[in-house]
N, C-alpha and C positions, 0 to 999 in steps of 0.2 A: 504494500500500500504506500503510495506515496506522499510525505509530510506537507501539511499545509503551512505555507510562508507568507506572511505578511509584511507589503511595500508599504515602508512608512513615510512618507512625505505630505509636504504642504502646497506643493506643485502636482497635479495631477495629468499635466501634460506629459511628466516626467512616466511616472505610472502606465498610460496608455503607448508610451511608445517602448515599453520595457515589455508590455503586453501582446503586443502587435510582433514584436521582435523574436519572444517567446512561441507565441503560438504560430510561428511561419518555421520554427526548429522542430517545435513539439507539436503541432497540431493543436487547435484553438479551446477543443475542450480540454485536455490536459492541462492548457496553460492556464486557462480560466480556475478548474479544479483545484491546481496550485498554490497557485499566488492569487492574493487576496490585496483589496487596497485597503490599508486604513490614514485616516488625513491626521494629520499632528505635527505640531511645528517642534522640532528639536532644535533649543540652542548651539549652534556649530562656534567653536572654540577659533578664531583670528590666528591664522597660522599659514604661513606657504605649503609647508611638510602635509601634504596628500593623506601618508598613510597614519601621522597622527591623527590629521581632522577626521576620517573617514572611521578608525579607530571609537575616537570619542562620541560619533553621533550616533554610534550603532549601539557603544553601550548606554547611552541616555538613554535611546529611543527601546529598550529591551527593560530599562526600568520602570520605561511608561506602561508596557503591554505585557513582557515578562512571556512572551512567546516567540517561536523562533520567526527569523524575519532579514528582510533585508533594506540598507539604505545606500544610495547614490549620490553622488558630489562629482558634479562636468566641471572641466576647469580648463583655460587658456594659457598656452605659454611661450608668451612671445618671446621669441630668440633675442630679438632687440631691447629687453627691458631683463636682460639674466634670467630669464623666464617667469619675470612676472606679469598678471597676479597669482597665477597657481592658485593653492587653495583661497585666494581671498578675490576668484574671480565673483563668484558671485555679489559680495559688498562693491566691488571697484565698479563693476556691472549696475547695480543697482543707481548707483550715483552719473556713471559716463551715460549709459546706452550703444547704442550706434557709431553716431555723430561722434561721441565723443573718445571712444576708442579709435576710431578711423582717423581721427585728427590728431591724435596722438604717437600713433604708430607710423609717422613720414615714409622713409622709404624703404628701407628695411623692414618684409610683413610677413616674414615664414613666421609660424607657428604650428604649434602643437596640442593640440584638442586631447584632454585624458580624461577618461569615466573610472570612477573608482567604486566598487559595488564590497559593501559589509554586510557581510552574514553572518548571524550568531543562531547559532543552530541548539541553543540552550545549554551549553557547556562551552564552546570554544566559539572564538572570533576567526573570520576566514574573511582574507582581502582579495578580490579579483580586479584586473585592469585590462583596460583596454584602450588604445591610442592610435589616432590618426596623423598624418603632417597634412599642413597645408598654407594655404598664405590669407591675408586678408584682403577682402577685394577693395576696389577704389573707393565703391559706393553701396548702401544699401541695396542690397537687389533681391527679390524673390517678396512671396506671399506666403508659403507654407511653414511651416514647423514654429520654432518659441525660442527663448531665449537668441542668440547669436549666431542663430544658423543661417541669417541675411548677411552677412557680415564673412562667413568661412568657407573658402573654396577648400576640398579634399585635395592635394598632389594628385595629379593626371588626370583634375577635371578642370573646367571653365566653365561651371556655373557654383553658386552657393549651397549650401544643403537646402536653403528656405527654396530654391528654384529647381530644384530635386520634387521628383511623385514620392510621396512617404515609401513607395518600397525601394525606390532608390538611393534613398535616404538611410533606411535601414538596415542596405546592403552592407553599403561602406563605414558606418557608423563606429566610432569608437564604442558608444554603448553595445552596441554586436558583439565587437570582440570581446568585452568584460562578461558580457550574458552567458555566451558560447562556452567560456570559461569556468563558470559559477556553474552551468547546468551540466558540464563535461563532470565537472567535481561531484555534483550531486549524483552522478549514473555509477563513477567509480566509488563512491562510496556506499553504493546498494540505497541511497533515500529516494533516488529515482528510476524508476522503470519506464525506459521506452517504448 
């Protein structure tokens, strides 16, 4: 039988494209069966270091619900700023946007998009990662997806993820590769059955 997981977050954008991702590997009712959304905002601790933040929001969020579960943190890391903001893309985010990223990154715009997925499967904490490169385009471009994904072209594409069809989007996804991961882990560990 396989363990019910619940995605904890306060983005739900975040959730359905973790969902979508899932159920194009596993097949939609497994994934559905799965993973379960619950919404809750966990304080994430001001830190670049990835796998401390990612660390500390899994054990918050396992104090709120105390069942096993998983949390996610995307982060940007532009070559030209020493790779910042890393874990504090989301505050830097919050504050820039767009525009204000874009104007701050002059010419110099490889980057590096990483998802970092905590599981805590009621005993032990497990880190999965997944990473893309890519550059930042000129200008805003696209309509689809959330957060930055108007803003980040993949390496060996010419459009944005937001100007991406969601399954094109979810192909090349750093989120993919950390899922791919997390769910590879869950098979060899016997909690998931294909």
């Amino acid at each position: 039988m396989n363990k019910q997981i619940w995605f904890i977050s306060s983005d739900e954008n975040k959730y359905e494209e973790f969902e979508k991702i899932a159920s194009v590997i596993l097949g939609e009712k497994k994934a559905v069966e799965l993973i379960k959304f619950h919404e809750a905002t966990i304080n994430e601790i001001q830190t670049k270091d990835m796998k401390q933040l990612i660390s500390n929001k899994a054990l918050e969020a396992f104090k709120k619900i105390k069942r096993p579960l998983i949390v996610e943190h995307t982060s940007l890391h532009l070559q030209e700023w020493s790779d910042f903001p890393g874990g504090l893309t989301s505050i830097i985010w919050s504050e820039l946007k767009e525009q204000g990223i874009l104007q701050l990154a002059k010419k110099k715009r490889k980057v590096v998009a990483q998802t970092y997925l905590g599981y805590i499967d009621g005993k032990r904490l497990h880190i999965y990662t997944g990473e893309i490169k890519g550059k930042l385009s000129q200008k805003v471009q696209g309509g689809n997806g959330f957060g930055w994904d108007s803003i980040f072209i993949p390496k060996g594409y010419k459009k944005t993820l937001s100007e991406m069809t969601i399954e094109e989007k979810n192909e090349v996804s750093m989120r993919r590769k950390a899922i791919e991961k997390f769910l590879e882990d869950m098979q060899t560990k016997g909690e998931l059955q294909l």
